[in-house]
C-alpha positions in Angstrom: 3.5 -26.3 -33.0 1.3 -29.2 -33.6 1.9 -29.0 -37.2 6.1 -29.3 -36.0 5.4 -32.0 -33.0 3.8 -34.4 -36.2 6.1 -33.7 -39.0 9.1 -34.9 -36.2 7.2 -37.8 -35.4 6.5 -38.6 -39.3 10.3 -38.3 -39.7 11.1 -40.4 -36.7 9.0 -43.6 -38.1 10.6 -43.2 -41.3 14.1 -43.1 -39.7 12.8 -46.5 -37.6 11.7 -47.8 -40.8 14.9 -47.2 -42.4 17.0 -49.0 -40.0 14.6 -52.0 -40.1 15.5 -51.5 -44.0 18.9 -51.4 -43.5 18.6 -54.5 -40.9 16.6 -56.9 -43.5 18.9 -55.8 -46.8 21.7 -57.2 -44.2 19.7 -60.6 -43.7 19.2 -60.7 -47.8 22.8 -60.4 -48.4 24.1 -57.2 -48.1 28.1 -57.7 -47.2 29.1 -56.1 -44.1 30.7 -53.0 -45.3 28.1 -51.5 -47.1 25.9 -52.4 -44.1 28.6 -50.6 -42.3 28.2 -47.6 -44.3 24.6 -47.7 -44.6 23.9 -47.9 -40.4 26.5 -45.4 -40.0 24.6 -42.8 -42.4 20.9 -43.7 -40.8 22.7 -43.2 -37.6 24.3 -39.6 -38.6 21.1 -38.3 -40.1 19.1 -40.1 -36.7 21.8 -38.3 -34.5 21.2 -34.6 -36.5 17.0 -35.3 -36.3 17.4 -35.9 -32.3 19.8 -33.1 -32.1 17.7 -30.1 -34.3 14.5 -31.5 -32.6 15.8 -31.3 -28.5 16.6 -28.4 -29.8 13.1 -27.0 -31.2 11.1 -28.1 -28.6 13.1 -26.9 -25.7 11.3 -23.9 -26.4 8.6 -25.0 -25.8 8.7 -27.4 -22.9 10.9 -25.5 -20.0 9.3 -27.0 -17.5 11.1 -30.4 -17.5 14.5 -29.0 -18.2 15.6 -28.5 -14.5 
């Protein structure tokens, strides 16, 4: 579990890190459909790490779901 809790919060900050990525390659030039493509990507695989991890944890942590 602990081993689980870190690895999501490991892959979090490298997700945050990647939008901040994405974010300065748009100041240094990137044209706006690449950035385009590029946000909407981070924001798929961000959308699938939320998803698998609500998912793994509810398990868990029933005492907050209702």
């Amino acid at each position: 579990m602990r081993t689980t809790k870190l690895f999501a919060r490991f892959i979090t900050f490298f997700l945050l890190l990647l939008f901040g990525m994405a974010i300065g390659a748009k100041s240094g030039g990137l044209d706006t459909f690449r950035f385009t493509l590029l946000i909407l990507v981070l924001s798929g695989l961000s959308f699938l790490h939320i998803k698998t991890m609500r998912k793994k944890f509810a398990r868990f942590n029933t005492s907050t779901l209702g």
